[in-house]
PASE-481108 format. One record per residue (C-alpha): residue in one letter; chain; x, y, z. Coordinates in steps of 0.02 Angstrom, whole numbers, plus 50000, padded with zeros to 5 digits. Layout:
PASE-481108
['A','A',[X,Y,Z]]
...
//
This chain:
PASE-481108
['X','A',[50954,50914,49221]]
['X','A',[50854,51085,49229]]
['X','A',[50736,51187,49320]]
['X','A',[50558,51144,49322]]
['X','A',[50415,51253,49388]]
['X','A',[50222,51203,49390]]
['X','A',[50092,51226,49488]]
['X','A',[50073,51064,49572]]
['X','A',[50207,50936,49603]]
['X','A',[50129,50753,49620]]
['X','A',[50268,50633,49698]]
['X','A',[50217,50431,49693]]
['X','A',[50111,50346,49554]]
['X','A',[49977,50241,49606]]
['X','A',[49803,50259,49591]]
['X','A',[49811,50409,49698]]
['X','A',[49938,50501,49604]]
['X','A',[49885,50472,49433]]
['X','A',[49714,50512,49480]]
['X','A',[49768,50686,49549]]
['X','A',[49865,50710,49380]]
['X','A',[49706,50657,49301]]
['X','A',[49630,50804,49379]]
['X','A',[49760,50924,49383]]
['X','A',[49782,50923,49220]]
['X','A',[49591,50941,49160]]
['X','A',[49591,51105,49282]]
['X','A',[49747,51161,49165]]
['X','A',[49835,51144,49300]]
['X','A',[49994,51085,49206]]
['X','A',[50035,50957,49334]]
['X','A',[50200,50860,49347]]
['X','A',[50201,50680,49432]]
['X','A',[50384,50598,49488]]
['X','A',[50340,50405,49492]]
['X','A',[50445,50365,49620]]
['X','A',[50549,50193,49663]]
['X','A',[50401,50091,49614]]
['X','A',[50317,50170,49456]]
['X','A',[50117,50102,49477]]
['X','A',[50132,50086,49669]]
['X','A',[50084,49913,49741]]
['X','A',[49965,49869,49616]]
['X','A',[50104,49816,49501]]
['X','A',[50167,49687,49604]]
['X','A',[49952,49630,49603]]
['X','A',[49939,49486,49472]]
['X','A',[49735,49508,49448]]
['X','A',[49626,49644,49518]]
['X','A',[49437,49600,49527]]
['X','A',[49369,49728,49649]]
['X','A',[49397,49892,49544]]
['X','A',[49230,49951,49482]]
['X','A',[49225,49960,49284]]
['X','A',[49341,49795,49252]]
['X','A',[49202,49658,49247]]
['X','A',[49312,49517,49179]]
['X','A',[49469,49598,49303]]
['X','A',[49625,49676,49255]]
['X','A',[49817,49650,49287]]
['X','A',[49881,49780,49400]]
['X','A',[50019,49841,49291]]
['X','A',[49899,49843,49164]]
['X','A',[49766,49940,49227]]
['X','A',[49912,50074,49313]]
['X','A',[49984,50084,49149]]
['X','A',[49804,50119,49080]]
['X','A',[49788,50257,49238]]
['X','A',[49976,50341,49176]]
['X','A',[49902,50350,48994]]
['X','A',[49760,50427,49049]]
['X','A',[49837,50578,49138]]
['X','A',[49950,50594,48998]]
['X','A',[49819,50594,48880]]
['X','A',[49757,50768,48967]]
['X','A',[49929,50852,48973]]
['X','A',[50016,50769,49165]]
['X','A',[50200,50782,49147]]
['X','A',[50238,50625,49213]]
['X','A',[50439,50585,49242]]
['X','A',[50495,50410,49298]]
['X','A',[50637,50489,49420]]
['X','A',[50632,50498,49629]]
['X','A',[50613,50642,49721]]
['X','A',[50771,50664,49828]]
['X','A',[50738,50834,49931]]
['X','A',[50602,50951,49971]]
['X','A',[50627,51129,50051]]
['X','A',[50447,51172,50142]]
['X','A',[50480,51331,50236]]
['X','A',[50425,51430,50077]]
['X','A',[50326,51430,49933]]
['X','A',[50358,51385,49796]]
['X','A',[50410,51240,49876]]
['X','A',[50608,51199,49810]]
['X','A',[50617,51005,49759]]
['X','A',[50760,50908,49663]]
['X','A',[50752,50758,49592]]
['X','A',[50877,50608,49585]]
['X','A',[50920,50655,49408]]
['X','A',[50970,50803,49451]]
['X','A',[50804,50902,49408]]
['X','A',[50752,51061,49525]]
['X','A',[50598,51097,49560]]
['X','A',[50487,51254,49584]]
['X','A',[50298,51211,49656]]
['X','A',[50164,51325,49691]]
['X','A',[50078,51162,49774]]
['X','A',[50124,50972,49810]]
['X','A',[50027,50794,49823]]
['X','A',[50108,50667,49920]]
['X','A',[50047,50509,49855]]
['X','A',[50202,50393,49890]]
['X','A',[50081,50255,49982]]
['X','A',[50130,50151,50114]]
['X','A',[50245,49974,50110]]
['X','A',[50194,49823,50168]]
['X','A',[50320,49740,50299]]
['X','A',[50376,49558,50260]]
['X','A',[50469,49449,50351]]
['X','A',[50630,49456,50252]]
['X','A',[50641,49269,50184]]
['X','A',[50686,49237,49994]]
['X','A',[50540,49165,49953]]
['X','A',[50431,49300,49982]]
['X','A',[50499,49371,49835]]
['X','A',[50502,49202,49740]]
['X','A',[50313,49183,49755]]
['X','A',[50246,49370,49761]]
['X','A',[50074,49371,49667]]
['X','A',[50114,49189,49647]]
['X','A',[50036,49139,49825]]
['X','A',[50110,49290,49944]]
['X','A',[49971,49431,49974]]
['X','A',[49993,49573,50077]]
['X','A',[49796,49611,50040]]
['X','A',[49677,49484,50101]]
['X','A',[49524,49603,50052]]
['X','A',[49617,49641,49885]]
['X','A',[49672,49451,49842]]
['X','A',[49554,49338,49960]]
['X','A',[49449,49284,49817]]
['X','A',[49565,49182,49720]]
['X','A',[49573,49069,49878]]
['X','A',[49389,49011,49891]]
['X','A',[49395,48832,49969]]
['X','A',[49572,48822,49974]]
['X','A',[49666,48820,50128]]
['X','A',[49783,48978,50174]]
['X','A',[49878,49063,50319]]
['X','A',[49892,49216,50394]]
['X','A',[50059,49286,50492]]
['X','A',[50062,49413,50623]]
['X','A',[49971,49421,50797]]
['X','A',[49883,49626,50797]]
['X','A',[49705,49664,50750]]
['X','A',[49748,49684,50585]]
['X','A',[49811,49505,50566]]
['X','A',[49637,49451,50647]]
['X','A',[49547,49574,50541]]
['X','A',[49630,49468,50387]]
['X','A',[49611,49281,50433]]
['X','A',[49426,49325,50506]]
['X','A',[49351,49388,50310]]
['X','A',[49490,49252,50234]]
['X','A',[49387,49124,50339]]
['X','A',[49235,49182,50241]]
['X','A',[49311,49137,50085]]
['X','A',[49443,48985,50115]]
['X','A',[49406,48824,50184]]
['X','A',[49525,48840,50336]]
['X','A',[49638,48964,50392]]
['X','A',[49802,48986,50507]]
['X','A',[49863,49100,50606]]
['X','A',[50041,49104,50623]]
['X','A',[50097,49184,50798]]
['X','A',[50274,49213,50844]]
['X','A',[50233,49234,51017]]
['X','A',[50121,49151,51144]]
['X','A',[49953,49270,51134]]
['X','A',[49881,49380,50993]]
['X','A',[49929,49559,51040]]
['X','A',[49736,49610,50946]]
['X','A',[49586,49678,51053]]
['X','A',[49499,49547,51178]]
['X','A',[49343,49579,51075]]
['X','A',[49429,49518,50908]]
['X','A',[49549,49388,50987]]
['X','A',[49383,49317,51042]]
['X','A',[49296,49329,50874]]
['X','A',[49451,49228,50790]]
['X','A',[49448,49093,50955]]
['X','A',[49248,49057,50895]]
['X','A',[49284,49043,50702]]
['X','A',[49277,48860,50687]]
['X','A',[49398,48836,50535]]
['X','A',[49529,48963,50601]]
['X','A',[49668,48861,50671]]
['X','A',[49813,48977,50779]]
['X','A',[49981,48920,50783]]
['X','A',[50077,49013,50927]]
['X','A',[50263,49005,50947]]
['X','A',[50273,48984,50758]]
['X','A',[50404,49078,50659]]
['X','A',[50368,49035,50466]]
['X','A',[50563,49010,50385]]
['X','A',[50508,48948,50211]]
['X','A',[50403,48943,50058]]
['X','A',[50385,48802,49941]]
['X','A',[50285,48725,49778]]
['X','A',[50312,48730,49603]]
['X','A',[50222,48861,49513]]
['X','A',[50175,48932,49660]]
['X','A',[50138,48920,49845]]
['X','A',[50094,48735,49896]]
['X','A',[50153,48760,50084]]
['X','A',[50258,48830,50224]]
['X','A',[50426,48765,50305]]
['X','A',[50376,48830,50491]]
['X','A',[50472,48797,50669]]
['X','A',[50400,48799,50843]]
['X','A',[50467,48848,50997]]
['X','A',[50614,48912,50890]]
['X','A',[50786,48913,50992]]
['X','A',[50725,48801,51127]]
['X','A',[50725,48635,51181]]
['X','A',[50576,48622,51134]]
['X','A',[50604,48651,50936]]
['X','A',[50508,48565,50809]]
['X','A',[50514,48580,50611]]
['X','A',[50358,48534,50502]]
['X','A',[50295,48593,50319]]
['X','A',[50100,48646,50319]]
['X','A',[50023,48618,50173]]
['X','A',[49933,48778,50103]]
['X','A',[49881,48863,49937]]
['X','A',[49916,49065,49990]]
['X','A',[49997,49169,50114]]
['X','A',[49953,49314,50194]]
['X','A',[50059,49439,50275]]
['X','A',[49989,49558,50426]]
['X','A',[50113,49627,50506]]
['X','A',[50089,49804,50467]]
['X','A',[50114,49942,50330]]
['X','A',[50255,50071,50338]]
['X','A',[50213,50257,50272]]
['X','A',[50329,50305,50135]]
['X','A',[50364,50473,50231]]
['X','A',[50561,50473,50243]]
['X','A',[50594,50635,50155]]
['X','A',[50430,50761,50213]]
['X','A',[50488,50790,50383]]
['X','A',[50421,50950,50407]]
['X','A',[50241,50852,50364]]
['X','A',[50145,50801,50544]]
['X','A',[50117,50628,50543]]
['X','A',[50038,50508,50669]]
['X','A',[50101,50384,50789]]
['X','A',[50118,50240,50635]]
['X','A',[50197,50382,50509]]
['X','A',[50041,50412,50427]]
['X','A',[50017,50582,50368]]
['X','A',[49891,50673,50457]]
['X','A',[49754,50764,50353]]
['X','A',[49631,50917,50435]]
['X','A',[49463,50976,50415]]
['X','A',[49395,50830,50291]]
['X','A',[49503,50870,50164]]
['X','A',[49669,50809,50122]]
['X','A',[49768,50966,50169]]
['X','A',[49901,50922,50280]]
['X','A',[49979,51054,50427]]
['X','A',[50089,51133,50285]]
['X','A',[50005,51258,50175]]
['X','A',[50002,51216,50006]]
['X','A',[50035,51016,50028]]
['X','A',[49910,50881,50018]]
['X','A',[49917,50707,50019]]
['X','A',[49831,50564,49964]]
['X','A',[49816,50382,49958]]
['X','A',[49887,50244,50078]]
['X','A',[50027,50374,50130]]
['X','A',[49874,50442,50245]]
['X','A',[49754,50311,50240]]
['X','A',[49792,50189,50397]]
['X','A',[49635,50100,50390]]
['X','A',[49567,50046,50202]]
['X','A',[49703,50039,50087]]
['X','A',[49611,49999,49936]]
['X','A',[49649,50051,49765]]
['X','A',[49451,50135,49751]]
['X','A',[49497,50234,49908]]
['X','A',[49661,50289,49862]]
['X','A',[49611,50333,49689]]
['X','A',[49465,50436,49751]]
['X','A',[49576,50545,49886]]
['X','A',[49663,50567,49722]]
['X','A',[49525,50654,49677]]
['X','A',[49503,50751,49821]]
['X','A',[49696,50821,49823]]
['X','A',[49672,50877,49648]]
['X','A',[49530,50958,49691]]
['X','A',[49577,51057,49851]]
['X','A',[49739,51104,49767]]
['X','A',[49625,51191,49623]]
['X','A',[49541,51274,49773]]
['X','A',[49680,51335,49861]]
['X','A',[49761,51395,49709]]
['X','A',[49607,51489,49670]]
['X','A',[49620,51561,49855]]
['X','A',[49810,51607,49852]]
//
């Protein structure tokens, strides 16, 4: 344990928060970065990532956050592989602690603890993450070129999803809980005209199987009623779109939208608290890509040197 004071506080890894510390640290800004529960971010749980300018051949998430973590090092970023627990905003310097007992003195703070994808809650999930399960069509889509794949949830975003996988896979399908698609008319429509996108409505998906990775799905119709039917649907990757949740828990005196997305003013990423900025998917609703959250990395680091300079 002991007392730690700097003038920017980075909490959550990622590409957003190790680009920040990249930054930081070249402005001599002596950043220090707390990983968080999932050192890396989501990209860890990524087996290959193809879309990251730079990588040619592709690159193992774990691989390339570990090469992101080495990189802010390299330039000075104290980076710690504890959890922030508690954060006192009404003054600066902002008063942290950390789950190992560490306290905290900040002159500034980046939020870059990203956002979680929401699963469904069955075992297999786990079983077959980056083995078959996706939470990133645009991120993971590619790998699935004339194959045949599904898509759960019923929103625009799950439209969104099985509309570009269609581009890529030779069929895709929808798998609604409920009667309708709760997405846009002008989407719904879009998905009713794509030709190899089949919807299943009533469908609740209770299963994963194959044997080094996802060869199909263990679904039931009309679930609870007399109605009920049980059949496997033979498939090569699954796709889950039925949201994102902001990891925001702890920064409630940090304005956040309707979804828990932190709100950002003025084109930059300041947020209604002076002095704290975020970055990444933990403010980024709409593109959650590792390019994007890496460069609003960028753009933190940047307005903190700014404000600092200001202050």
């Amino acid at each position: 344990m002991e007392t730690i004071k700097t003038k920017c506080l980075i909490i959550g890894s990622g590409p957003a928060g190790y680009t920040a510390a990249i930054y930081t640290s070249r402005a001599n800004l002596g950043p220090v970065l707390y990983e968080g529960m999932q050192p890396g971010g989501q990209l860890t749980i990524t087996t290959d990532i193809e879309n990251f300018p730079g990588y040619p051949q592709g690159i193992n998430g774990t691989e390339m956050m570990a090469q992101f973590k080495e990189q802010a090092m390299r330039f000075g970023a104290d980076v710690r592989p504890n959890i922030i627990t508690k954060i006192d905003f009404s003054s600066r310097p902002f008063r942290c602690e950390a789950d190992n007992g560490d306290k905290i003195e900040a002159d500034t703070i980046i939020i870059a603890t990203g956002a979680s994808a929401k699963y469904l809650g069955l075992p297999d999930e786990e079983k077959y993450r980056g083995m078959g399960v996706s939470a990133c069509a645009t991120c993971d889509g590619f790998f699935y070129r004339k194959k045949k794949v599904a898509v759960v949830g019923g929103g625009d975003t799950a439209c969104e999803e099985a509309l570009y996988l269609s581009t890529l896979a030779k069929q895709v399908y929808l798998i609604v809980r409920k009667d309708y698609l709760r997405a846009s008319k002008v989407m719904q429509q879009r998905v009713f005209d794509r030709e190899n996108i089949t919807i299943l409505f009533n469908t609740n998906t209770v299963g994963l199987f194959g044997e080094d990775g996802v060869e199909g799905a263990h679904l039931i119709r009309h679930k609870g009623t007399p109605e009920e039917e049980k059949f496997d649907l033979e498939i090569d990757g699954f796709f889950l779109a039925i949201g994102h949740r902001p990891n925001t828990d702890i920064f409630t005196a940090i304005e956040v939208d309707e979804a828990g997305y932190i709100k950002t003013f003025n084109n930059t990423s300041a947020t209604n608290v002076e002095g704290v900025f975020a970055a990444g998917d933990v403010a980024d609703p709409r593109y959650r890509q590792a390019v994007t959250a890496a460069g609003a990395g960028c753009k933190a680091a940047i307005d903190v040197e700014r404000f600092l300079l200001e202050h």
